[in-house]
Backbone bond lengths (Angstrom), bond angles and torsions (degrees), N, CA, C in turn:
res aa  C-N    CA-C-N  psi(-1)  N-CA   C-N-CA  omega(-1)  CA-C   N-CA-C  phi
1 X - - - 1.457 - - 1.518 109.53 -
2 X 1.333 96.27 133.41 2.083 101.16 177.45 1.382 121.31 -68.35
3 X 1.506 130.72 106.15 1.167 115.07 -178.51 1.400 114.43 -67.91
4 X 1.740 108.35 140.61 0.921 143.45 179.96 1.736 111.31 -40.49
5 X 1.276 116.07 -43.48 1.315 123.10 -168.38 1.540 111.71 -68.57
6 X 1.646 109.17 -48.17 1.348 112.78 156.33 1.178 123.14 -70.19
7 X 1.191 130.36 47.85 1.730 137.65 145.18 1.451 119.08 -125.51
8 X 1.462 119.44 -18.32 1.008 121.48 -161.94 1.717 107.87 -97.45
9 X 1.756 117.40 120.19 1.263 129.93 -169.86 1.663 101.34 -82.07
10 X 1.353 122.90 135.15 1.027 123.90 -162.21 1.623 103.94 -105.10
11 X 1.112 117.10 -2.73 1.730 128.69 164.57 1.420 118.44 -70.33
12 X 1.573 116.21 -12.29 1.927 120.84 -152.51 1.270 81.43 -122.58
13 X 1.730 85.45 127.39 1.807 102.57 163.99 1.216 105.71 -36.27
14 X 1.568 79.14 166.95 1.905 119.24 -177.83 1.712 96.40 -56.20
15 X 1.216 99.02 -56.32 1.815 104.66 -163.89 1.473 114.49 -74.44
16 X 1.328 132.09 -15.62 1.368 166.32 176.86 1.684 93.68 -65.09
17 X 1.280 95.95 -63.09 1.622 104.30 -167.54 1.498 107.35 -81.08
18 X 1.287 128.05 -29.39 1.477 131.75 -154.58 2.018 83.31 -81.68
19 X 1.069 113.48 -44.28 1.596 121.59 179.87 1.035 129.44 -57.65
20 X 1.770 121.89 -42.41 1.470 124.10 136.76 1.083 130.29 -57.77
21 X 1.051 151.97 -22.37 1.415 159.55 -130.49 1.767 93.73 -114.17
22 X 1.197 92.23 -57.91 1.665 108.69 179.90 1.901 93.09 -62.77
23 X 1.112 128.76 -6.23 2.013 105.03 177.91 1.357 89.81 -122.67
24 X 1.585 132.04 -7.99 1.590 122.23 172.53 0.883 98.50 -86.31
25 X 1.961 152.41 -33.61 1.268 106.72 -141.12 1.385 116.01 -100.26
26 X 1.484 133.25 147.38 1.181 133.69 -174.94 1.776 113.07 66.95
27 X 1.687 105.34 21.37 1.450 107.07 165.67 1.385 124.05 -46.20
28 X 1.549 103.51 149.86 1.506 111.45 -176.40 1.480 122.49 -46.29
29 X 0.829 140.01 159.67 1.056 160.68 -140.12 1.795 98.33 -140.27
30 X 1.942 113.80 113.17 1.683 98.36 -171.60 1.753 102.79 -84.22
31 X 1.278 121.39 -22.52 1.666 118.13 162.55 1.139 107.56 -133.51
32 X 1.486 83.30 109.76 2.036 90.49 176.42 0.864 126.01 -83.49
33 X 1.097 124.01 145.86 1.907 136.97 -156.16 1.629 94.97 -62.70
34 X 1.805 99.58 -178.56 1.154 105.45 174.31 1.206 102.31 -152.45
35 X 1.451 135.10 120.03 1.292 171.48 95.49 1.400 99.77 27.94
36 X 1.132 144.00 116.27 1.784 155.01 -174.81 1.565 111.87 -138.11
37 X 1.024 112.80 86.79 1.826 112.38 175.84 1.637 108.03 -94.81
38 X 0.972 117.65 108.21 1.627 143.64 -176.01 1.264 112.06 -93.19
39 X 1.459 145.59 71.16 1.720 139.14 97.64 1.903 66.40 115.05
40 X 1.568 110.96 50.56 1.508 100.55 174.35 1.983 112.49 -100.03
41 X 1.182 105.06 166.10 1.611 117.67 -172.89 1.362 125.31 177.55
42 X 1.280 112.38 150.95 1.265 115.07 -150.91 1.559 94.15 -141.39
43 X 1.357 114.14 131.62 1.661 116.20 170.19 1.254 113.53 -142.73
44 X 1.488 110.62 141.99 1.499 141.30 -157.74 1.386 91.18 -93.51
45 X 1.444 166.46 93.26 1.444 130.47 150.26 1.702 82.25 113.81
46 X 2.013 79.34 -137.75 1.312 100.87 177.88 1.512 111.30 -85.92
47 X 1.387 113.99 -30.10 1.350 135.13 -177.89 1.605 111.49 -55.49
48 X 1.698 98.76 129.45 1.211 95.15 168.13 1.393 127.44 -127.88
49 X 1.074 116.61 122.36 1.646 114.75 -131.26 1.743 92.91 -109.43
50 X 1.294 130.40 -29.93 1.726 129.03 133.12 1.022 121.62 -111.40
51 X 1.825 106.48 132.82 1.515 106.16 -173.72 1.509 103.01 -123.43
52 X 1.172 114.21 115.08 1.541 131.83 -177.16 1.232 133.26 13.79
53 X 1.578 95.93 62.67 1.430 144.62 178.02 1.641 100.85 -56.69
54 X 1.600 110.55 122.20 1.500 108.85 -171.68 1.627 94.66 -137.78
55 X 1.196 144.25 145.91 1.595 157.94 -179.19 1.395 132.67 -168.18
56 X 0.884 137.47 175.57 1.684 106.57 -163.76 2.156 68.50 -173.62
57 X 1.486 122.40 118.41 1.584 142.68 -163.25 1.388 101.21 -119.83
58 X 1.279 137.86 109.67 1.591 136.05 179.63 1.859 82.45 -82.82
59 X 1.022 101.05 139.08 1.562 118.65 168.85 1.693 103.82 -54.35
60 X 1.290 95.74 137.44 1.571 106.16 -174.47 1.612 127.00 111.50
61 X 1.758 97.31 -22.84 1.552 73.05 -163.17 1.308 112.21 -107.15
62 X 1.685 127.30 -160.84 1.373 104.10 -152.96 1.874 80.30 -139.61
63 X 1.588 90.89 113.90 1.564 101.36 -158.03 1.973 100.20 -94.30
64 X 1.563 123.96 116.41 1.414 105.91 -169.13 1.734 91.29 -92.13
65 X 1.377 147.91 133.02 1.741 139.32 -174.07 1.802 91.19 -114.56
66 X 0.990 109.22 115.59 1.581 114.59 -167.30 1.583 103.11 -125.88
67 X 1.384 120.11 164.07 1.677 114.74 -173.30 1.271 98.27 147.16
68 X 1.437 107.92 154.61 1.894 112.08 -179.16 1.272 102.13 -69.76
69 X 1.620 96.28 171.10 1.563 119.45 -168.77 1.180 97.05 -66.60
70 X 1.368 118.20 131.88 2.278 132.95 173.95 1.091 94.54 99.07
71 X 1.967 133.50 23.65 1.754 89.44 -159.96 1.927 85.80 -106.21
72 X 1.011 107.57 25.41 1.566 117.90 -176.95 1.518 138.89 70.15
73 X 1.741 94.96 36.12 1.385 94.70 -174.86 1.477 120.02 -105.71
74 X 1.087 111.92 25.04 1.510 127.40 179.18 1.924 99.36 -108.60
75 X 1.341 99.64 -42.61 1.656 102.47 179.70 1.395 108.17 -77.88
76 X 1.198 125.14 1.69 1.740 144.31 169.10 1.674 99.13 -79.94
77 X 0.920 122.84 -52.84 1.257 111.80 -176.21 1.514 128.64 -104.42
78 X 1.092 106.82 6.98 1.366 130.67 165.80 1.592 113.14 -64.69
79 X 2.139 97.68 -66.24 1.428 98.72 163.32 1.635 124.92 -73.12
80 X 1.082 128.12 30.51 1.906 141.81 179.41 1.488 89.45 -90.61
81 X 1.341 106.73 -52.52 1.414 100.64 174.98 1.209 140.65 -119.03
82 X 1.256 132.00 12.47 1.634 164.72 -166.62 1.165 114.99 36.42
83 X 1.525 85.03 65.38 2.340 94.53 156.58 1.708 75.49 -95.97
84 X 1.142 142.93 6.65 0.894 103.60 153.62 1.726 122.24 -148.69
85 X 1.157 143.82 153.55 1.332 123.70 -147.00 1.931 104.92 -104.14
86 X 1.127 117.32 135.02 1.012 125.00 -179.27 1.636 106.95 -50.10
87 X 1.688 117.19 152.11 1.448 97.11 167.90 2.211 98.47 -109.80
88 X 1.504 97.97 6.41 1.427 99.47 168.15 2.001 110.10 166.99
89 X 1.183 92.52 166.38 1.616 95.65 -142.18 1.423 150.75 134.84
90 X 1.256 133.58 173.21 1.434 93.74 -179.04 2.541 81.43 -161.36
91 X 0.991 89.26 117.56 1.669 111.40 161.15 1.647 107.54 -60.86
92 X 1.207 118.89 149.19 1.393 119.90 179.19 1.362 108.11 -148.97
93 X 1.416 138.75 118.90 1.631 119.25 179.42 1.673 97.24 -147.84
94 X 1.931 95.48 113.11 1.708 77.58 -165.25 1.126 135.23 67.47
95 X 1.406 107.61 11.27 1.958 113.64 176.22 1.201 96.49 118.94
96 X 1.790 103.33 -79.73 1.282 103.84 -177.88 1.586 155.48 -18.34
97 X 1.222 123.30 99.81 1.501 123.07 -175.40 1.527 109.84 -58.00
98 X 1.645 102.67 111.50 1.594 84.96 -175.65 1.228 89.37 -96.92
99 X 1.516 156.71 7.27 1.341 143.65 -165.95 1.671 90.93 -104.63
100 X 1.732 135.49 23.95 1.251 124.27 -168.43 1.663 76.43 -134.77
101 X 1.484 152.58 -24.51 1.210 139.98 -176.65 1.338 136.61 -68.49
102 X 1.398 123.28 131.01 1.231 116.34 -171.28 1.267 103.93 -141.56
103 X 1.238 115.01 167.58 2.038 120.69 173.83 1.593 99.34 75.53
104 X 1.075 118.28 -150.02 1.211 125.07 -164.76 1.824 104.41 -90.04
105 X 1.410 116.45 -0.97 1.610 94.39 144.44 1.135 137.69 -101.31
106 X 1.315 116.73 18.88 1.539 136.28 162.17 1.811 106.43 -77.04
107 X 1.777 114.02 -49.80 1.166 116.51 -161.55 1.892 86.58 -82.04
108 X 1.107 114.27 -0.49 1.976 88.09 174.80 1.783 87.91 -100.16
109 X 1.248 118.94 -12.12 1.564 98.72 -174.96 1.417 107.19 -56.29
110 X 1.548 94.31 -49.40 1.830 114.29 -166.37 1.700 106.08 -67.16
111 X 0.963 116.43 -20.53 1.668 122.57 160.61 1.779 108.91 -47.82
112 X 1.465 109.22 -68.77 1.233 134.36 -143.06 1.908 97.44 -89.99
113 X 1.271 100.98 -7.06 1.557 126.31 -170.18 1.422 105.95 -122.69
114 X 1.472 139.46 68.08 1.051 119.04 -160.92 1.947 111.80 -113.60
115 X 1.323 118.42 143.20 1.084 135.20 163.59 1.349 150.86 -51.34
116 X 1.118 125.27 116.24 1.447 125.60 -172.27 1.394 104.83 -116.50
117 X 0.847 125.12 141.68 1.691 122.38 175.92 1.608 114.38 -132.65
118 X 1.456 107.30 162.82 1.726 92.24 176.14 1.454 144.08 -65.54
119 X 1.658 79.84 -30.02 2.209 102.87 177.94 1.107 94.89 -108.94
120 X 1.477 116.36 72.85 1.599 130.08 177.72 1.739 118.22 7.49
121 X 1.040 95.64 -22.26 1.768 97.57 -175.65 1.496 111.02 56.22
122 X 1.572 124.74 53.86 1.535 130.21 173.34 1.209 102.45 -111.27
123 X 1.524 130.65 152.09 1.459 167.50 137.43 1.817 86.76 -20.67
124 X 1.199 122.21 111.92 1.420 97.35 153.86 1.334 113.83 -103.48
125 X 1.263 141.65 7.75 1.381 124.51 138.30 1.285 147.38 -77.19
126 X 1.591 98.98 -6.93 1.528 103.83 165.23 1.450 110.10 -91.49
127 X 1.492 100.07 153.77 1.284 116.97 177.53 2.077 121.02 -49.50
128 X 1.261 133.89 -174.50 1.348 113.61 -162.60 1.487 85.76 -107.39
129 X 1.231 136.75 -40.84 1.496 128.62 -177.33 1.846 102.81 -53.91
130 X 1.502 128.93 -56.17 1.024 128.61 -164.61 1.731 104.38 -60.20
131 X 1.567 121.52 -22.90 1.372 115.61 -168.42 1.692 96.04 -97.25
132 X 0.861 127.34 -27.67 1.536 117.55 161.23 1.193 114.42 -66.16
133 X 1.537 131.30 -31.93 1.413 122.22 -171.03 1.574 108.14 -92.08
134 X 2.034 107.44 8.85 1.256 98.70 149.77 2.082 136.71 -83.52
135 X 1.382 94.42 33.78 1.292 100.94 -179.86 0.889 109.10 -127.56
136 X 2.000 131.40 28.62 1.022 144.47 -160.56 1.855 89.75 -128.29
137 X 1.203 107.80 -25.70 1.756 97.57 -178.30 0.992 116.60 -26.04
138 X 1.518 122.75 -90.10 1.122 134.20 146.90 1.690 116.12 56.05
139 X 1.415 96.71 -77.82 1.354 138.38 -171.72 1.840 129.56 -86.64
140 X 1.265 86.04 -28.08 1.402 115.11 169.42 1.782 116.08 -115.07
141 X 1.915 99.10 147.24 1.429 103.57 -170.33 1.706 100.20 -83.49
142 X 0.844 116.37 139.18 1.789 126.95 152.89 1.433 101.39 14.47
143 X 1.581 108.18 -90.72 1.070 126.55 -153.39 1.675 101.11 -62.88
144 X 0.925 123.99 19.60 1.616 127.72 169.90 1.025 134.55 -92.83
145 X 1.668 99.16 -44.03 1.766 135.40 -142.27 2.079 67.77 -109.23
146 X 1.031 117.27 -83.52 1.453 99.61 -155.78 1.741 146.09 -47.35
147 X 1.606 99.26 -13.49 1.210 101.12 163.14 1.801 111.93 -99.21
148 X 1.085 89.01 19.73 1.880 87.21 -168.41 1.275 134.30 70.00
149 X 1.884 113.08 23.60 1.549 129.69 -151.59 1.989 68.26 -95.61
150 X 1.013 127.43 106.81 1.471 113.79 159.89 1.674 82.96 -113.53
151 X 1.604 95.27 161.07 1.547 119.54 169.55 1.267 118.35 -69.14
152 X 1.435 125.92 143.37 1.550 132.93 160.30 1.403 125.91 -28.56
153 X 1.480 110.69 -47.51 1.341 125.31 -177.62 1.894 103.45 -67.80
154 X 1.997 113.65 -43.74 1.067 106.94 -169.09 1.724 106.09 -69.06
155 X 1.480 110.69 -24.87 1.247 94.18 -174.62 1.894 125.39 -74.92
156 X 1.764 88.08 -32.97 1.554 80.29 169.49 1.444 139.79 -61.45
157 X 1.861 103.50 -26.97 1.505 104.89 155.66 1.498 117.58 -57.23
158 X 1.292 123.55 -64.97 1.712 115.57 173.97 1.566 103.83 -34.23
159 X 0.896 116.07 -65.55 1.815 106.98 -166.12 1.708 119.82 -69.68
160 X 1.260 93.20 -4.82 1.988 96.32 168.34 1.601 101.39 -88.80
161 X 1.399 115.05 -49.67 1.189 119.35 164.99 1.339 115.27 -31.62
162 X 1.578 131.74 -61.30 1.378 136.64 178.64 1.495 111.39 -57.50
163 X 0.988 102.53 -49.36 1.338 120.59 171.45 1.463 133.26 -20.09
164 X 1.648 91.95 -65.02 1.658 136.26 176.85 1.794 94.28 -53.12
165 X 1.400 123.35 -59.61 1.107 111.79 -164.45 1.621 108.11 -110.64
166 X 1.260 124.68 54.07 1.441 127.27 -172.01 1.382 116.73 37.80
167 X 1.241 132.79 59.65 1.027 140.14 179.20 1.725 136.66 -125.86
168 X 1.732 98.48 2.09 1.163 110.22 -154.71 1.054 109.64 -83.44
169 X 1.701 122.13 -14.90 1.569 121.61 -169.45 1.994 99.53 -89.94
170 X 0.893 117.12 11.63 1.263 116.76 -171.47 1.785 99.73 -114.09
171 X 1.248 117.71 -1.07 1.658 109.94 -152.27 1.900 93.23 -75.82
172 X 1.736 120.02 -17.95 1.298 83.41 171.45 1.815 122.41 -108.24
173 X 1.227 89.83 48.32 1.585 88.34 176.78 1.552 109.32 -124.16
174 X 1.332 106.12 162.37 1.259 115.53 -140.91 1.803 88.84 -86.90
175 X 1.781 120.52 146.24 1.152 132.02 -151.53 1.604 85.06 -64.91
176 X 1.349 120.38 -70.72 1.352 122.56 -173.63 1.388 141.81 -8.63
177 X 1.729 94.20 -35.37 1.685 116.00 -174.39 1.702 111.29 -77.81
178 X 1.683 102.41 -22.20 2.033 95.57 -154.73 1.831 85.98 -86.43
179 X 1.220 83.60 -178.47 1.435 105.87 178.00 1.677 117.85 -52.08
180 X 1.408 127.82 -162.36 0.679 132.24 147.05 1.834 135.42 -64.11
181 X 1.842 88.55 -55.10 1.524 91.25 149.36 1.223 173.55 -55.69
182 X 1.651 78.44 -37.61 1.793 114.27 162.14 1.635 94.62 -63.76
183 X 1.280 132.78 -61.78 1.186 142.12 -173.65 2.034 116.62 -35.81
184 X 2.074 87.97 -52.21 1.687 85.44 -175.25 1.517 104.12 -71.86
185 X 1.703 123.98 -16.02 1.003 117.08 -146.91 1.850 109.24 -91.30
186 X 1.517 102.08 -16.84 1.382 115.50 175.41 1.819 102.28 -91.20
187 X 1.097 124.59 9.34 1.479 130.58 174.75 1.992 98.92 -90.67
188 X 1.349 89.64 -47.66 1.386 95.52 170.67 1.797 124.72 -59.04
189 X 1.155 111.70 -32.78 1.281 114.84 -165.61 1.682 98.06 -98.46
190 X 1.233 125.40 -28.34 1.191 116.92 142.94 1.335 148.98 -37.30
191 X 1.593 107.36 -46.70 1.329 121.75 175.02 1.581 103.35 -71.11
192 X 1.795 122.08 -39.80 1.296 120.70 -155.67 1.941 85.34 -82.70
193 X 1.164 124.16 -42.20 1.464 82.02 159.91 1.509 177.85 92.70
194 X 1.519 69.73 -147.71 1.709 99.21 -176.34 1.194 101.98 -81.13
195 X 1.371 125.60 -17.21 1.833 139.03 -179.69 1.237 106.45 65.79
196 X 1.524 119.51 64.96 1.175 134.64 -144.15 2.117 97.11 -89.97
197 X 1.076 109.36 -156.31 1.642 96.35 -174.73 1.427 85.79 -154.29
198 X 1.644 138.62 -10.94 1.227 149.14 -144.56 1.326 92.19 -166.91
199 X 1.431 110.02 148.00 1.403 110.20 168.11 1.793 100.22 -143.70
200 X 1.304 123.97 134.66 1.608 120.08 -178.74 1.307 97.77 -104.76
201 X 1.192 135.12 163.04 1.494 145.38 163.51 1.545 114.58 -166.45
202 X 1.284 101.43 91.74 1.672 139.17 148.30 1.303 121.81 -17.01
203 X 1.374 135.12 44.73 1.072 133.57 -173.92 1.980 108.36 61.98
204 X 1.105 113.91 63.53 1.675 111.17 179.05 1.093 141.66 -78.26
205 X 1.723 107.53 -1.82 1.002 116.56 169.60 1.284 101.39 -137.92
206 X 1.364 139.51 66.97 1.209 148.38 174.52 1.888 99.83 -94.43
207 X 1.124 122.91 -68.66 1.541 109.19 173.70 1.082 123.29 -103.52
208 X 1.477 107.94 71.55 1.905 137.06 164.06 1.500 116.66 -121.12
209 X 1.649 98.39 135.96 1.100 83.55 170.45 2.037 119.01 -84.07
210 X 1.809 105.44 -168.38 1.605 77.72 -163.01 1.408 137.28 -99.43
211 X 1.937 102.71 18.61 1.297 107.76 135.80 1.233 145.33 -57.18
212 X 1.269 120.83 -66.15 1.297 126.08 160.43 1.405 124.34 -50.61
213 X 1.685 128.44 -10.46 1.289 131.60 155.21 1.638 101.09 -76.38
214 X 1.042 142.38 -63.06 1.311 133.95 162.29 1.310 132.53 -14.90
215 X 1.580 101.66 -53.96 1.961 115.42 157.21 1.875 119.08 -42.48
216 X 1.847 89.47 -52.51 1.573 90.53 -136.65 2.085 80.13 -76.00
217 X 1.723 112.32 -23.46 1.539 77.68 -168.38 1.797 105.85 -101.46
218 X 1.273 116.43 22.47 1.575 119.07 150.23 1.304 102.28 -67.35
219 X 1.617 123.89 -56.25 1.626 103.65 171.30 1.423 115.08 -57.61
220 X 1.185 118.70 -54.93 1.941 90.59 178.89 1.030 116.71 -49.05
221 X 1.601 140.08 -55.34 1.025 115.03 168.46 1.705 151.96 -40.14
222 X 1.348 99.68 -42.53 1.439 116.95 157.41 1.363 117.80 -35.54
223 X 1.644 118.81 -31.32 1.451 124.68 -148.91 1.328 92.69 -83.78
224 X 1.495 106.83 -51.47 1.813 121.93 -176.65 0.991 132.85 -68.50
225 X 1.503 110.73 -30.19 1.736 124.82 -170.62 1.231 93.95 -85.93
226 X 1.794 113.31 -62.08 1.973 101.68 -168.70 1.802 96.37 -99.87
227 X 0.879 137.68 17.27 1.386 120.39 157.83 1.471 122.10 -108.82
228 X 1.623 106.88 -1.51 1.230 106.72 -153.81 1.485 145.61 27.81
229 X 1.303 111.62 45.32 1.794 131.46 174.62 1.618 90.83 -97.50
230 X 1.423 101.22 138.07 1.334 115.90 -167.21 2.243 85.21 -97.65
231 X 1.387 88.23 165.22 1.529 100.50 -168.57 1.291 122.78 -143.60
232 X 1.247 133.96 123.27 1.242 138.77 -165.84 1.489 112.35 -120.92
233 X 1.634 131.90 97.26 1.099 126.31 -129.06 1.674 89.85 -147.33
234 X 1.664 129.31 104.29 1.257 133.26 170.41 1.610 102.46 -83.48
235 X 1.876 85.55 140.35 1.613 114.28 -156.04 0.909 86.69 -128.81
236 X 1.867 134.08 137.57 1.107 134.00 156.51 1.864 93.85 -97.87
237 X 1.221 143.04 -21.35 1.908 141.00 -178.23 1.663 86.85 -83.78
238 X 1.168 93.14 125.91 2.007 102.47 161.39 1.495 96.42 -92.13
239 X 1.379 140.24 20.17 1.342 117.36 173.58 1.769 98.10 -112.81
240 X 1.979 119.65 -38.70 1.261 102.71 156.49 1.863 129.20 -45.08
241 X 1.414 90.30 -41.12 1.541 82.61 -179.10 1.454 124.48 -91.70
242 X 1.378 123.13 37.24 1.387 145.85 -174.78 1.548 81.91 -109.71
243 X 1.758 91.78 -72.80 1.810 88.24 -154.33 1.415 123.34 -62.70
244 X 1.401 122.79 -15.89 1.571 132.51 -175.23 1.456 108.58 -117.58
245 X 1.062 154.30 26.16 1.387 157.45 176.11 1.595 125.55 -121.07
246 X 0.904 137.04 110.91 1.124 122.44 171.25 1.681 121.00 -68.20
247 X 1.178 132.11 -35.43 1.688 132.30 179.02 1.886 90.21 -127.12
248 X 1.166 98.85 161.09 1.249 120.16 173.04 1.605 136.87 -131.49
249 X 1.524 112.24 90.68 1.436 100.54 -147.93 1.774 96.41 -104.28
250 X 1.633 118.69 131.25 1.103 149.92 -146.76 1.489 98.20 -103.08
251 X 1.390 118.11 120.25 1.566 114.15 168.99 1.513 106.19 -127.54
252 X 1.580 104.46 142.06 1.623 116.63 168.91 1.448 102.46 -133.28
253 X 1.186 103.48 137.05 1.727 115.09 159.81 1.848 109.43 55.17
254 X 1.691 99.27 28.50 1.809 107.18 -171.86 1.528 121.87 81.78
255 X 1.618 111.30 3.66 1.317 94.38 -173.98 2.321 89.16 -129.84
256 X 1.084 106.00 165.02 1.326 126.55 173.09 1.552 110.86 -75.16
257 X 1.044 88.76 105.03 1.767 101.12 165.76 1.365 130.38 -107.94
258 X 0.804 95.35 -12.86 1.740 109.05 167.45 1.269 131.40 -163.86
259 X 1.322 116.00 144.10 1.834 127.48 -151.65 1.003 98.83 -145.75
260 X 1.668 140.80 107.11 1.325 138.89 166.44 1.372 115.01 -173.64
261 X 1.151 114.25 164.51 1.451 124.03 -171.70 1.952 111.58 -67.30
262 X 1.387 121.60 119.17 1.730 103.45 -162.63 1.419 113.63 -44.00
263 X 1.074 142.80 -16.82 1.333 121.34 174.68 1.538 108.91 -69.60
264 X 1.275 108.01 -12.18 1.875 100.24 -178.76 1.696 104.44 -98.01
265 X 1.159 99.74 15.70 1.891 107.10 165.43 1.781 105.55 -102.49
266 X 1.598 95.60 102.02 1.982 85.06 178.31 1.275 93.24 -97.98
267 X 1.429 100.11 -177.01 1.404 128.33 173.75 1.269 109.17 -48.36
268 X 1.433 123.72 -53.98 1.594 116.89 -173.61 1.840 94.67 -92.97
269 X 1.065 123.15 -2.23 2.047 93.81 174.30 1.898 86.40 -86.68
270 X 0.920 110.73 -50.15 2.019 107.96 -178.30 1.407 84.32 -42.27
271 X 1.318 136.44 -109.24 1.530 135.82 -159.39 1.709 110.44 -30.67
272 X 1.119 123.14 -35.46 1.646 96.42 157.30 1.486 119.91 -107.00
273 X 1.051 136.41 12.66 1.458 133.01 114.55 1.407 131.73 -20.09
274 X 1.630 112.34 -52.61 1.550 105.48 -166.61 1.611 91.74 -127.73
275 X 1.479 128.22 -6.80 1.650 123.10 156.94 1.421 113.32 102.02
276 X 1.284 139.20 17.85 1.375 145.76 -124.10 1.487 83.94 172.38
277 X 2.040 91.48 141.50 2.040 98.93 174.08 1.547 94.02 -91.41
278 X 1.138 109.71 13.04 1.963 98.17 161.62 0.554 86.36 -123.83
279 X 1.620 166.72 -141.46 1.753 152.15 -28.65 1.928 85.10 -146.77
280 X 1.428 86.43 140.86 1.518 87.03 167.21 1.581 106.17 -60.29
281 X 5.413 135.38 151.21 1.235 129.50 98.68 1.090 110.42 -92.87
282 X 0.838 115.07 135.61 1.834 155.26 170.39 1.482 102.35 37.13
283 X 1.129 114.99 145.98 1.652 92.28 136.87 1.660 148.55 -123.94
284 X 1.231 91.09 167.00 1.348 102.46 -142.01 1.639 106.33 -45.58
285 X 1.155 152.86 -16.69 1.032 160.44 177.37 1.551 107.16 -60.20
286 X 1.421 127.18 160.79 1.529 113.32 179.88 1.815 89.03 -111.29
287 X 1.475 115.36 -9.59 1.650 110.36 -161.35 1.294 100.10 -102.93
288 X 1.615 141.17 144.01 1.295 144.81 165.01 2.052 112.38 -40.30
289 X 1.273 103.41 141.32 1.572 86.08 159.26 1.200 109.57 -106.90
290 X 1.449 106.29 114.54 1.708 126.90 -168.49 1.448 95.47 -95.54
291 X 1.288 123.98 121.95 1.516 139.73 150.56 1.713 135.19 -93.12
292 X 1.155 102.81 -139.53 1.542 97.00 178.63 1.512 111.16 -87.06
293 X 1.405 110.62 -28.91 1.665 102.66 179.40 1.406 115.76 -40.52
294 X 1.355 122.98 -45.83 1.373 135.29 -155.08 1.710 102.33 -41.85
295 X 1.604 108.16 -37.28 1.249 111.24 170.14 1.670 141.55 -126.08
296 X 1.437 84.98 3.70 1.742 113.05 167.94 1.722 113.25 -50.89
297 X 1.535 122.84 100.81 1.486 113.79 155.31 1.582 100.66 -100.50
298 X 1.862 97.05 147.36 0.999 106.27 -157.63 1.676 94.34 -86.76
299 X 1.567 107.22 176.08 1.150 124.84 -172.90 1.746 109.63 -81.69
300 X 1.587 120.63 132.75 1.666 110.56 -176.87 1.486 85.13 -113.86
């Protein structure tokens, strides 16, 4: 992917730039990568919280991983990008072993891999432009990022970013003050960024109400459909992750039980999914039910 910074002419108005910026960032991609999860897992103790979790992600698509609370799909995407360390397995992106990177080609993985979390993880005393233009590090040396000397160019990306999701009239107030939504929604424009190639999201709308869950995953969507960054986004509602997902990958007890496009999630595989005649224990099968998602990229 072309970074953003090398396109941007530093002679063209503010509004000039805020207008491009908003159709470069997180542009398509003409062969999109592919995502390879290899027989990976991770154990706490005795506990094994992924158990030899295998998937193979055509770049693009917008993956919803749903399953009761412990069933390890938050520690699934943790190791996608190693906040947390595999205890075996092997990451693949583009060839590349990302479960073999360290030093500063680990920190461009986690660039190119970027994070969403539930308690947005923002500064609430810094202002909302300065906490988005923390996904500009990256890109910038130390001595830049810490007095807040960011570049012209970095700021006009942050503010197309704001931009992108109605957010721009708020960029100088301090994160603390907006909503909840406003809040997940500048987490988002942060991560996008970093000009990420992947995007994770940690349960993101777990404490929203269900407007502002409505907002925050039109912006995920937005991210995937017109930026084409593929997205990996834990859902505790099987009806959000019906309506915004293209495949739906199912976890019990750390391992994948089901893989398919949401219409191949019925009423009774969700109810033995989550064990309960409302909420999706286990099911009974030990093998995933793998469908067409496994290799479905969606249509832009």
């Amino acid at each position: 992917m072309q970074r953003l910074s090398g396109r941007i002419r530093t002679d063209r108005d503010h509004n000039e730039a805020v207008a491009q910026d908003m159709r470069n960032i997180g542009s398509l991609q003409t062969a999109p990568a592919v995502l390879v999860i290899e027989a990976i897992g991770k154990t706490f103790g005795r506990v094994r919280a992924v158990d030899n979790v295998s998937l193979s992600i055509p770049g693009g698509q917008f993956i919803g991983v749903i399953g009761r609370s412990g069933a390890g799909k938050s520690t699934l995407l943790r190791l996608l990008n190693r906040l947390t360390e595999p205890s075996g397995g092997h990451i693949l992106w583009n060839g590349t072993d990302v479960t073999a990177l360290h030093g500063r080609k680990l920190r461009d993985w986690r660039r190119r891999c970027a994070m969403i979390f539930q308690q947005f993880n923002l500064v609430g005393r810094l202002d909302v432009l300065n906490n988005v233009l923390m996904g500009r590090l990256a890109y910038v040396p130390a001595w830049q990022s810490l007095p807040k000397l960011w570049s012209r160019q970095d700021k006009i990306i942050a503010m197309a970013a704001l931009d992108q999701f109605g957010l721009a009239g708020v960029a100088a107030q301090r994160a603390e003050s907006l909503s909840g939504g406003q809040q997940q929604r500048v987490a988002i424009c942060r991560a996008l960024v970093q000009e990420p190639e992947i995007v994770l999201a940690d349960e993101p709308v777990a404490s929203l109400d269900p407007e502002n869950t409505r907002v925050v995953m039109d912006a995920l969507q937005r991210i995937n459909r017109h930026f084409g960054v593929t997205v990996f986004c834990n859902l505790h509602s099987i009806e959000l992750a019906r309506t915004y997902c293209d495949r739906l990958v199912g976890m019990s007890a750390g391992r994948v039980v089901f893989d398919d496009v949401p219409a191949g999630l019925t009423d009774a595989a969700a109810r033995e999914l989550y064990g309960t005649d409302e909420k999706p224990a286990r099911l009974t099968s030990e093998q995933p039910l793998v469908g067409a998602a496994a290799n479905a990229v969606p249509a832009t």
